[in-house]
C-alpha positions in Angstrom: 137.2 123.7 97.3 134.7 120.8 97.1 136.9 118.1 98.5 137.1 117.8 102.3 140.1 116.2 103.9 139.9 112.8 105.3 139.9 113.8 109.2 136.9 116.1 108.8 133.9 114.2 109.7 130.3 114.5 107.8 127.7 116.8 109.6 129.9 119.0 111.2 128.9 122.8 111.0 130.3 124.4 108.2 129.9 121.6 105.9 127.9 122.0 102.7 124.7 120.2 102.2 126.3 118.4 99.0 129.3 117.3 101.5 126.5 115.9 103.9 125.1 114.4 100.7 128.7 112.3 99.8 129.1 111.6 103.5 125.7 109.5 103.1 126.8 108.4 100.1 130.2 107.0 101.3 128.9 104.7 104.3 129.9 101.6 105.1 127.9 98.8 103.5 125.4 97.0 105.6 126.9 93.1 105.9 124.9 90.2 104.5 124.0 89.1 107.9 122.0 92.1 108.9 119.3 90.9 111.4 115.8 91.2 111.1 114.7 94.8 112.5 117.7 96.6 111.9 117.8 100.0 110.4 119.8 101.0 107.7 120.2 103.7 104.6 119.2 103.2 101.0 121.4 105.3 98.7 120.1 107.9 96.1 119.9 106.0 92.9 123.0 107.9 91.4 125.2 106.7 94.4 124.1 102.7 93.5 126.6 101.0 91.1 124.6 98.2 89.5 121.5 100.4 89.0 119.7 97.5 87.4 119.4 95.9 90.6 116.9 98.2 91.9 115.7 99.6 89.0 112.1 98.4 89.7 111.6 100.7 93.0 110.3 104.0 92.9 112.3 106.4 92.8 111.0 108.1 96.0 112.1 105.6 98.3 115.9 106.4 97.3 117.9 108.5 99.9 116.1 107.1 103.0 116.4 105.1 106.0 114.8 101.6 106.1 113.8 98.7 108.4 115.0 95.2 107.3 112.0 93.3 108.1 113.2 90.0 106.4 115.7 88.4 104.0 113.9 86.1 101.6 117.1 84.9 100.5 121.3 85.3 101.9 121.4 88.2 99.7 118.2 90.0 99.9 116.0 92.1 102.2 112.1 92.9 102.4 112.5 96.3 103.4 109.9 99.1 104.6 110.6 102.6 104.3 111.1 105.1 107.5 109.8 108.3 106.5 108.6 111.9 107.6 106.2 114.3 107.5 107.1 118.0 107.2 107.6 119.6 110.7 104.1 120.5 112.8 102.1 117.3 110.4 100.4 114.9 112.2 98.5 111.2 110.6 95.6 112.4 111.4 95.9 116.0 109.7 98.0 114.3 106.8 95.6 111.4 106.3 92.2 112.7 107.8 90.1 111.0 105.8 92.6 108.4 104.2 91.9 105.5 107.6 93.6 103.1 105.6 96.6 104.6 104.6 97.3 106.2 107.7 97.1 102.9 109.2 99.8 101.6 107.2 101.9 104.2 108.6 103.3 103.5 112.2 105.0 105.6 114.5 108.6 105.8 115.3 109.5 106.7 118.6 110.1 110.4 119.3 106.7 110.6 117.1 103.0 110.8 119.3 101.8 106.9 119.4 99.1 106.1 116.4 96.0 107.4 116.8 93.9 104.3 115.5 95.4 101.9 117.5 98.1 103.4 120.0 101.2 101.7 118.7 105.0 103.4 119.1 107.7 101.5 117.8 111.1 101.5 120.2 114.3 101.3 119.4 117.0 98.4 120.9 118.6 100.1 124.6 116.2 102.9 124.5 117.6 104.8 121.7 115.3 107.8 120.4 115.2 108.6 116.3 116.6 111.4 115.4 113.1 112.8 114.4 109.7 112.0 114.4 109.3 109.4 111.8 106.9 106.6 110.6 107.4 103.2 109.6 105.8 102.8 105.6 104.2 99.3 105.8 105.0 99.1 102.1 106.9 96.3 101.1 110.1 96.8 99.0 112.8 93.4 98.2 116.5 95.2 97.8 119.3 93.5 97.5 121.7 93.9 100.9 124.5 95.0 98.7 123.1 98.1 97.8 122.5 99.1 101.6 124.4 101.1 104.2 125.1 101.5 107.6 122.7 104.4 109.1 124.3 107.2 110.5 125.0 107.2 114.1 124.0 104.0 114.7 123.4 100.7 114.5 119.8 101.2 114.5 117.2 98.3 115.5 113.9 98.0 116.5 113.0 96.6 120.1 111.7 92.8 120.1 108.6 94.3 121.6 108.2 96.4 118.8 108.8 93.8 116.4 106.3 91.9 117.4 104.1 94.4 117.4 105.0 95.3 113.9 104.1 91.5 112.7 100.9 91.7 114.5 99.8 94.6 112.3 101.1 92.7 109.5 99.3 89.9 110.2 96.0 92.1 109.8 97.0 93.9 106.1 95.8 92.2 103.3 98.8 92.6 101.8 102.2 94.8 102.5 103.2 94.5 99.0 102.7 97.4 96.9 
């Protein structure tokens, strides 16, 4: 009990949340020459070996997918987090009267496009997220060796969305937290 045999694979029914939990734990690592706009995991802190590495982050953006939208240097990413809302939430019923914030969160395609300012982000072939998500324009610098690979994929925005993405950029004052 607690060990699961090499052939089983994580997520099937039956398995244990904790198993799902090591499955995360155990991807593959994401290679240094991850392109810009791919989607990948962030470990919980406790699966990290070199904790001082990331130290710095909060710990709430631990144990979640996100976006590589740069790398600053071979070895590191500028990285936003994908996140969600709990089932039935909307931005606008989250972040009513929060204009700012909300616009700083961007839709993820299956989510409804943004209500500000209409934007969806797409995935590469048409690919759909497993769940309605937003992309946190919050900007975190992670070193790639502490990434993995995302769970059924690779993942990776469309160009179009991309560029869309940089556009909003362009209009923050500032991603950085």
């Amino acid at each position: 009990m607690g060990s699961r045999a090499k052939s089983d694979k994580p997520g099937q029914s039956g398995d244990s949340p904790e198993s799902d939990k090591r499955a995360k734990a155990e991807r593959r690592p994401v290679p240094y020459n991850v392109a810009r706009g791919a989607i990948v995991w962030l470990p919980g802190m406790r699966y990290i070996n070199g904790k001082k590495l990331v130290r710095h982050l909060p710990m709430q953006i631990f144990d979640h997918p996100v976006l590589i939208y740069d790398k600053p240097t071979p070895t590191m990413a500028n990285v936003f987090l994908i996140t969600s809302f709990k089932e039935g939430e909307s931005l606008v019923g989250k972040f009513q009267s929060h204009s700012e914030f909300r616009g700083r969160q961007i839709p993820l395609i299956p989510s409804p496009p943004h209500p500000d300012n209409g934007v969806q982000l797409t995935l590469m072939s048409g690919r759909v997220w497993p769940r309605e998500s937003f992309v946190s324009l919050s900007l975190f610098t992670i070193p790639i060796k502490v990434l993995r690979e995302e769970s059924s994929g690779p993942w990776a925005l469309s160009p179009a969305s991309l560029g869309s993405l940089d556009k909003i950029i362009a209009t923050l004052p500032t991603t950085r937290i």
